[in-house]
C-alpha positions as CSV (number, residue, x, y, z in Angstrom):
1,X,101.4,70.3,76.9
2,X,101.4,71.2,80.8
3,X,104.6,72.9,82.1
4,X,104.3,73.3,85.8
5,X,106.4,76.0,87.4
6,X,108.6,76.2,90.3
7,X,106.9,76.8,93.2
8,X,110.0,77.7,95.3
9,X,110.0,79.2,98.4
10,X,106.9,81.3,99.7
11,X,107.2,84.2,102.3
12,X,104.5,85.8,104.4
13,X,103.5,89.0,104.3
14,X,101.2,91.3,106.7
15,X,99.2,93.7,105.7
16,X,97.5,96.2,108.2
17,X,94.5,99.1,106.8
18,X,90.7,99.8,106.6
19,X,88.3,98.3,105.0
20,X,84.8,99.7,104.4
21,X,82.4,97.5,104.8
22,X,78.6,97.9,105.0
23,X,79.2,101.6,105.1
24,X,81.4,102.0,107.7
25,X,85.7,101.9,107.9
26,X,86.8,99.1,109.8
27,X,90.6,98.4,110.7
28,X,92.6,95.0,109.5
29,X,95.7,93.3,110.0
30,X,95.9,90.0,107.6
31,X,99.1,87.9,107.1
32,X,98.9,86.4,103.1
33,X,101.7,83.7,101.9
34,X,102.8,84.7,98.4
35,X,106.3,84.7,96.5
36,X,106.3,88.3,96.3
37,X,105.0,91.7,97.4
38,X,102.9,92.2,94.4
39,X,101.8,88.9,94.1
40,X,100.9,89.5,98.1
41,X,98.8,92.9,97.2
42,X,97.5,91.1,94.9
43,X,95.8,87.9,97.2
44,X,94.9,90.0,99.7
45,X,92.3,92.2,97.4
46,X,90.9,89.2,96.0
47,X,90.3,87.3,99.2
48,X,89.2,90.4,100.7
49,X,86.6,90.9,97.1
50,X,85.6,87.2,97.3
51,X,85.2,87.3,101.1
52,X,83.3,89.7,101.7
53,X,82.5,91.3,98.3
54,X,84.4,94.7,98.8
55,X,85.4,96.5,95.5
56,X,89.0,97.2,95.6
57,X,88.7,100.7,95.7
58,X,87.3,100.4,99.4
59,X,90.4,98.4,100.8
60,X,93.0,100.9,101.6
61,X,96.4,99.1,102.5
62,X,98.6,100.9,105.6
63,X,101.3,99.5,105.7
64,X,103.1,96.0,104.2
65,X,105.9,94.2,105.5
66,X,107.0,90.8,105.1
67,X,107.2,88.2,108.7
68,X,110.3,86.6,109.5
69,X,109.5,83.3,111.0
């Protein structure tokens, strides 16, 4: 049996840091959609990961906050 959840209402969330990639710290700024902060954190490590195959320990978040539209 499938039980699909509520999506509800998503916010957006940017994120600014480093990353290090190749060797040398580079600076970000990335808006993610997600319901929450966590679940926020947590999308933009994995894109980051998938993206450009950074471990997590080499992303360092700054600062989060979420965008008002």
């Amino acid at each position: 049996m499938i039980f699909l959840l509520d999506q509800g209402e998503s916010m957006k969330f940017e994120f600014k840091g480093k990353i290090r990639i190749k060797g040398e710290w580079k600076p970000f700024t990335r808006v993610v959609d997600a319901k929450t902060e966590r679940f926020a954190r947590e999308k933009l490590l994995s894109l980051f990961g998938s993206e450009h195959g950074v471990k997590r320990r080499f992303i360092v978040i700054d600062s989060m906050q979420e965008v008002k539209e």
